[in-house]
N, C-alpha and C positions, 0 to 999 in steps of 0.2 A: 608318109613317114618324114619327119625334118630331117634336116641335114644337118652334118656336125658344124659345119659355119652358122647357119643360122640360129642353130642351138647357142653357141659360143656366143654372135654379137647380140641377142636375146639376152645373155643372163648380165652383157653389161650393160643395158640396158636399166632391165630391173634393180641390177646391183646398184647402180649408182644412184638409184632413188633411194635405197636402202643406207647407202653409203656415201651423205655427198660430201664428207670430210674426205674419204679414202678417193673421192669423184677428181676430188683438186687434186690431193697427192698425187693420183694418176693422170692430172692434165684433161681433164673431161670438163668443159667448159659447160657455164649453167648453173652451176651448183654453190659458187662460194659466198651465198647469202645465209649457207644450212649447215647446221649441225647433225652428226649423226647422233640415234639414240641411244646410249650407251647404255641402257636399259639392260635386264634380264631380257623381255620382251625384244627388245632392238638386236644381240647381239643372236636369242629364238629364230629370228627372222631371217637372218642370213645364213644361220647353219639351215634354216626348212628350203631356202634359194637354193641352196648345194644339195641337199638331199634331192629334189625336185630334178636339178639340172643332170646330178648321176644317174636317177634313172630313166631318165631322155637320151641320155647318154649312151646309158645300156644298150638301148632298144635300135640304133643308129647305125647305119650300116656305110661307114666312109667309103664314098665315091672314086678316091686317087691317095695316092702317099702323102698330099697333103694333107686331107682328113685325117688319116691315120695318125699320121703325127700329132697334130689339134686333140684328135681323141685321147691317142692315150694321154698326152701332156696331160687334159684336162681332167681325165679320171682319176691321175697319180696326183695331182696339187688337191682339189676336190675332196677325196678322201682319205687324204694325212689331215688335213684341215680340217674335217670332220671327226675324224677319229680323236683330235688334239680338245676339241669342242665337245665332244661327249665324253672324254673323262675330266675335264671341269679345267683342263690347262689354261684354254683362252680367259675364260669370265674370272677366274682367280689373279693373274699373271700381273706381278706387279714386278720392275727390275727397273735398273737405271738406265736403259737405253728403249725397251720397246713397254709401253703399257698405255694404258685410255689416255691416261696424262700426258705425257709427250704427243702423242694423235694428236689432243687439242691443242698444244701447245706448239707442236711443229708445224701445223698446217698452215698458220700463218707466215712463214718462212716463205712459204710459196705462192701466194697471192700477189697477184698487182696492187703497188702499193702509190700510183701517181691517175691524177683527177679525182672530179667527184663521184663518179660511179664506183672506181674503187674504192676508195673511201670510204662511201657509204655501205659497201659490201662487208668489209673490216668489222664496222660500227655494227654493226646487224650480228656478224657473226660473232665479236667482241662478249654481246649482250647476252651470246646462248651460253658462252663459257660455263656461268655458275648451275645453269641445270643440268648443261651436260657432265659436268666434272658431280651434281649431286646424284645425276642419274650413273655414273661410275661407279661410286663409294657404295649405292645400293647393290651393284651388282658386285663388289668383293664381299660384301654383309653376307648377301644370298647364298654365292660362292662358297664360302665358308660354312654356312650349314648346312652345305653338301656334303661337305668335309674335304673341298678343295682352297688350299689356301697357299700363296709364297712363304716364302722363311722372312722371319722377323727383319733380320737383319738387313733385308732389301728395302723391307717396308721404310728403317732407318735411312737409309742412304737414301731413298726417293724423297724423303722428307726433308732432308737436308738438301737435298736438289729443290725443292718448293720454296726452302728459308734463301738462297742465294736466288734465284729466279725474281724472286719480290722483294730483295733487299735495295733500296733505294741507292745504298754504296756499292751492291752489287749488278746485277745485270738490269734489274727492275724492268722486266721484258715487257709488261703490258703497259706500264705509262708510259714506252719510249718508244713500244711503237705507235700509239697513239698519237706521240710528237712527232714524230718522224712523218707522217702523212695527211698531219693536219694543212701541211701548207700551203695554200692556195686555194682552200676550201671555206663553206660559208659557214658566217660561225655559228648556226644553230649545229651544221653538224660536225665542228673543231669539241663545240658541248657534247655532244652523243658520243664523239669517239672518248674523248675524256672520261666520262659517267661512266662508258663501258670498262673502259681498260681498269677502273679503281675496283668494280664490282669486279672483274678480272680477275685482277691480283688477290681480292678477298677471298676469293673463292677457293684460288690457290694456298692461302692462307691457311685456310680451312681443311685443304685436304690434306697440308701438310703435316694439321694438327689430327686429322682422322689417323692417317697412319702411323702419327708414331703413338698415340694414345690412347686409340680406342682399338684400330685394327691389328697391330703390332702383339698383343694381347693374344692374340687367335693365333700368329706365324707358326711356322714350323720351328723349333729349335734348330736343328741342322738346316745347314745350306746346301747340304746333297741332294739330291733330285732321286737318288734312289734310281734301282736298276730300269722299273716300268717306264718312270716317268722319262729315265733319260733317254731310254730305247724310242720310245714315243716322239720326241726333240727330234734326235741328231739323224733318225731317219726322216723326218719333215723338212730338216733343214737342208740334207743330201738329197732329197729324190732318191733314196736306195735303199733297199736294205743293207744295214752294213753288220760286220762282225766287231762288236768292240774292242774286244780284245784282243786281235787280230790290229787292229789302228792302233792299240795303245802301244803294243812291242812294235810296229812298224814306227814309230815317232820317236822312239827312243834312238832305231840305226837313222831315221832321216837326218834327225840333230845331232849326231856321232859325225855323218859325211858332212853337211853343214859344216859344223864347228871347226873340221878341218880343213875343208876350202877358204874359211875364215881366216883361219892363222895361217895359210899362204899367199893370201892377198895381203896380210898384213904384213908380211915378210918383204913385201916388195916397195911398201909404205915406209917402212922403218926395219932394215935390215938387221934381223937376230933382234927386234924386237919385239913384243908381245901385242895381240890384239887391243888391248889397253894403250900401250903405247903410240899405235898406228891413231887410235881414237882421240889420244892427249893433240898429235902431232897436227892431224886435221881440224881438231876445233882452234886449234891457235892459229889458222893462217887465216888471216880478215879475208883475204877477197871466198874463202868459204862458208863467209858468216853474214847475218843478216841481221838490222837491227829495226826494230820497227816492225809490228804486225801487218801494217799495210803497204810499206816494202817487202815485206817477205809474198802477200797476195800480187802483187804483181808482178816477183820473181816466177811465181808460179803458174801464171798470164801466160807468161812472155815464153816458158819454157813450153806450155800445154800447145800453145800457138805453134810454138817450131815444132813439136811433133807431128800436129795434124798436115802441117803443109809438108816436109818428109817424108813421110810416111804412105800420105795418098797419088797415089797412082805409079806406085814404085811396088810395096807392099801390100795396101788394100788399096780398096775403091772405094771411097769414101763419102755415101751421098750430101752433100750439096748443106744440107738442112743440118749435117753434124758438123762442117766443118767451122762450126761455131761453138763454142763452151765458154762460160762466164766464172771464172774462180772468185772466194767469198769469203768473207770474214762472217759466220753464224754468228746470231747474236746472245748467246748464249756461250757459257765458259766451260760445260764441260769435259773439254778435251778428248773426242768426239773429231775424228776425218770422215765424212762421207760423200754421197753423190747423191744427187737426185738426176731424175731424166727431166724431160723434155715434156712439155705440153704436146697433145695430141695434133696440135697445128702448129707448133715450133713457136708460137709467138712467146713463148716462155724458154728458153735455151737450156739445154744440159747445164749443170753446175756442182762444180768441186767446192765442200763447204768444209773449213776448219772452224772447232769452236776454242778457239785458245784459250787455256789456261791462265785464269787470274795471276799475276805477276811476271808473266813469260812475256820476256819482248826481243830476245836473243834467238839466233834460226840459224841452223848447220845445214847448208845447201845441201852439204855431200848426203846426209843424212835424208832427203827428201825428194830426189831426184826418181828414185822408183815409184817413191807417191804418187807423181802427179802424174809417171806412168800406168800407176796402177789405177787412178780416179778417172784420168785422161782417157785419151788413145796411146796404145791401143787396146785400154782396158774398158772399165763400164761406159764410158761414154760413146764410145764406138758401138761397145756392143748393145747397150741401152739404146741408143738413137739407132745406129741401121736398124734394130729389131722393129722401133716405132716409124720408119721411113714405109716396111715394106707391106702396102698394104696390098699389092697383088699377088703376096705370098701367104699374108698372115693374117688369121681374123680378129676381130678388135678384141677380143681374150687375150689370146695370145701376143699383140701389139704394145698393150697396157697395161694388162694386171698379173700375166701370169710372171711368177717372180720367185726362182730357186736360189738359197743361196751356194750350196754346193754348186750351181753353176753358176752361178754369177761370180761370187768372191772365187770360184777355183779360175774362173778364166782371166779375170783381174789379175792374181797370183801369177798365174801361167802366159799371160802379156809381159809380168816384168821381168822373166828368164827369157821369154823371147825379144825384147828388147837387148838384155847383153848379148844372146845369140844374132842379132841382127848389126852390132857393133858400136849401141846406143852407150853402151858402160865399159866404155874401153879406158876411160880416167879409174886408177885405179880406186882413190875416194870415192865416186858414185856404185862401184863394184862391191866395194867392204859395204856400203850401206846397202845396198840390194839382199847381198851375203845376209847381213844383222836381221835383215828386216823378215827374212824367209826364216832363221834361225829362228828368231821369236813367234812365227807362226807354227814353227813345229813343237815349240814346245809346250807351246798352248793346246796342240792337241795332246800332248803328253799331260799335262794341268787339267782341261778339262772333265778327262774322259776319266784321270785319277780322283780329281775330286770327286764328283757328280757319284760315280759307283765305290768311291770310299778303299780304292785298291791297295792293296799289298807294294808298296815300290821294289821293284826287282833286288834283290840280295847282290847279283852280280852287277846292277847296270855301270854302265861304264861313266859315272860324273862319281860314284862314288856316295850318293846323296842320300843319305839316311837309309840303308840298305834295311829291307824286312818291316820298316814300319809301314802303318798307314795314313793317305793321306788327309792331310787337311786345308782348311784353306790359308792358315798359319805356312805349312810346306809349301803350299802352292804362291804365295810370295815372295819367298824366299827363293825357291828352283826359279821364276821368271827373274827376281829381280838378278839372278847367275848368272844366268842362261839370253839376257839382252839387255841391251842400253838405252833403253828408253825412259825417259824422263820420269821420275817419283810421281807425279802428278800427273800426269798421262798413264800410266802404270797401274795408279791406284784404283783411276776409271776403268781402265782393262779387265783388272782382277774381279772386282765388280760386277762387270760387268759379263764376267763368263759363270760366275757365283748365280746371277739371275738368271741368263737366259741360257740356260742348261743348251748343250749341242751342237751353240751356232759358232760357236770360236774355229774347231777342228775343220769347217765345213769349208778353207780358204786351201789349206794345206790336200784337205783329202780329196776335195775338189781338184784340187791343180791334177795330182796325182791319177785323177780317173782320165782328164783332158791328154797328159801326157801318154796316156796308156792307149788312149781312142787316138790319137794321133799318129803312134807306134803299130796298132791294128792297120791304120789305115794305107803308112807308109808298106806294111808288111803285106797285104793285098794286094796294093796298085803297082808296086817293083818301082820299075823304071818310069810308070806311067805316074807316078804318086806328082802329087805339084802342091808345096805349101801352100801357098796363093790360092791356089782352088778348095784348099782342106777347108782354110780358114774362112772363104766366103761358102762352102756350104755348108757348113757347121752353124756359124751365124745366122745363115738365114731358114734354118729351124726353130728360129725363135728360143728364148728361155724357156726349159723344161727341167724335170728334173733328171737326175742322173742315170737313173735306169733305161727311162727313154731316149734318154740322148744317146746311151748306148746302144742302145735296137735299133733307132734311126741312122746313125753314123755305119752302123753294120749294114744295111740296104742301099748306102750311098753308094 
């Protein structure tokens, strides 16, 4: 009978032959000559890897609480992903942040882009673009005569993402990376990378004429996800079963207490004066302002830096290989904060990536100061890199690819309260943005979960916000654009982007909330014995899982 480890570093194995786009994304070195199939058949093939691996799985009988942990993690991610894949969610899923598109298009983010080896990897993988993005469009075709398809309206927005991405005045992402690593290389292949990136961009072209004119045709009318489908999402994206309903009136009191910690930090900002006001008073002082996008990238260097040296070996222990992070300017504009981890052997470093905003060159420090906490340490790059550090704990599953966002964005979330708990936002301007910044994630679970299942807004809720009707995604614009201050065009990506990908907005806020709550178990357990310090390093070195597990595991600890 195998063992749950070998079953584990097996299916990455196989996976990554399967997947060698997802190979790079995860830092598995070997692969960035290949294109995944984006096929029906390609995307067949990795749901029969998961069916195959759960019942190996089944049969597995873990050796210590390490297995166990491995195991369940991996039966719980395994099949939500399965379950997502057999009602036609993955092969359909088009949205402006996660779909085959972006796959192809973000993977090169992540390649070595200096000599000729690299280079020539680029150019290779440059040239698969136009079948894999043809072999994509086949699988929404298919998709659809399933009778699984996105709403129209995504199809639009991804489309207009295609027309900016290949606009020569805009980002023109493929001929510029092309420029950008042709130099120093010989010029048969400065040609090949060229030829690639123009068939590239055609390609992209093309699909952005598929979506809005041929596949758009097919969308959904509404952009609600409907109660199956969203039940299906936001449990995928938490590891939990959750009650929706239940989140939806908890979001309503989280952003009630928010809002009023807000207007008392702002009080001390601008005495007797309003949140607004605190917000006028801080963008006007210059030394809180930043001009220039790549002054604001090294603002945020400089800050990611002094927290990892702080932080380690006071508050965590910090291996060695993390206490490096590269912040970035994405090359791409659509406003968009994320993280990627680490190659598998570090020679690629964690990185915090902003995709700025076409005409933003203006940056409120106060305003971002949780960010780089929340991207940084001691949020995902900590917890992404120690997870990929510990391979005498974790198997390469579990090191690599297993990836919850209920836990990941709830512990991110729950890094930047711990951060003002720790004495990090004692300037009251980095406090109100911390405040701002959580306010807008509560209310996105409020937005979410009201659009998606099309609810009732409370008759009594306390903003007063169109009491008895229901929502839309018109409301749901309007309530964020209320309820946080974040930039119109940052904003518009947001909404967007919670419109397409049904569940995963909420999963930052509810997430934090389960972390808070296993923390509070745990204090309540241990007594006198409890030790932050300790919680935090053996909570971490269970690797990402999903929520449910990490609650049964953290209960054994």
């Amino acid at each position: 009978m195998d063992r749950v480890n070998d079953i584990a570093n097996r299916y990455v194995d196989e996976w990554a032959v399967l997947d060698p786009t997802g190979a790079t994304h995860a830092g598995i070195a070997g692969y960035d000559d290949r294109m995944t199939d984006l096929s029906p058949a390609g995307y067949a093939a990795l749901a029969d890897l998961d069916r195959r691996t759960l019942a190996q799985l089944d049969a597995a009988v873990p050796t210590d609480e390490r297995e166990r942990v491995a195991k369940e993690a991996m039966q719980e991610r395994l099949g939500r992903s399965l379950a997502l894949y057999d009602a036609g969610d993955i092969t359909s899923q088009v949205n402006v942040i996660a779909s085959g598109l972006h796959y192809v298009r973000g993977v090169f983010d992540l390649m070595p882009t200096s000599g000729e080896e690299a280079a020539a990897n680029i150019a290779t993988r440059l040239a698969a673009v136009p079948g894999a993005l043809a072999q994509w469009r086949q699988t929404l075709l298919h998709a659809a005569d399933q009778g699984s398809v996105s709403s129209r309206q995504q199809m639009i927005e991804v489309a207009k993402q295609c027309d900016i991405w290949t606009d020569p005045a805009g980002d023109n992402f493929y001929p510029a990376l092309a420029e950008r690593v042709s130099a120093g290389v010989s010029e048969a292949l400065r040609a090949d990378l060229s030829r690639a990136a123009d068939r590239a961009r055609e390609a992209t072209v093309e699909t952005g004429r598929f979506l809005r004119e041929e596949l758009a045709r097919r969308g959904r009318e509404k952009q609600a996800a409907g109660p199956e489908r969203y039940k299906r999402a936001i449990d995928y994206f938490l590891g939990a079963d959750v009650d929706v309903h239940e989140a939806y009136a908890w979001g309503f009191d989280e952003l009630t207490r928010l809002e009023a910690d807000l207007r008392q930090m702002a009080e001390k900002i601008v005495p007797g004066g309003s949140v607004d006001d605190a917000v006028e008073a801080l963008d006007a002082e210059p030394a809180r302002n930043i001009t220039g996008k790549e002054a604001f990238r090294d603002w945020m260097q400089e800050l990611a830096d002094r927290a990892i040296r702080e932080l380690h070996g006071v508050h965590f222990d910090i291996p060695e290989q993390v206490r490096r992070i590269e912040c970035c300017l994405a090359p791409t504009s659509d406003g968009s904060i994320y993280y990627t981890g680490p190659s598998e052997d570090f020679s690629r470093p964690g990185r915090m990536w902003w995709a700025v905003p076409q005409g933003i060159d203006t940056f409120s420090t106060w305003r971002e100061v949780t960010t780089v906490y929340h991207e940084g340490v001691p949020g995902h790059h900590l917890q992404i890199g120690q997870t990929a550090v510990r391979a005498e704990l974790l198997n390469r599953w579990q090191r690599l690819l297993c990836w919850c966002s209920g836990h990941g964005e709830g512990w991110a979330l729950y890094a930047e309260r711990l951060m003002d708990e720790l004495g990090y936002l004692a300037d009251p301007g980095d406090k109100l943005g911390m405040l701002d910044a959580q306010t807008f994630r509560a209310a996105r679970v409020i937005v979410d979960i009201g659009m998606h299942l099309e609810l009732e807004i409370p008759r009594d809720n306390p903003f007063g916000f169109h009491p008895g009707e229901r929502w839309t995604p018109e409301l749901g614009w309007e309530f964020m654009r209320a309820h946080c201050r974040v930039p119109d065009e940052n904003l518009r990506f947001e909404v967007n982007r919670y419109l397409g990908w049904a569940g995963q907005a909420p999963a930052y806020k509810i997430g934090e909330r389960i972390w808070l709550q296993a923390r509070a178990d745990a204090r309540a357990r241990k007594g006198a014995d409890f030790d932050l310090r300790a919680f935090h390093r053996d909570a971490l070195n269970l690797g990402s899982l999903g929520l449910d597990p990490l609650k049964a595991a953290l209960a054994r600890v």
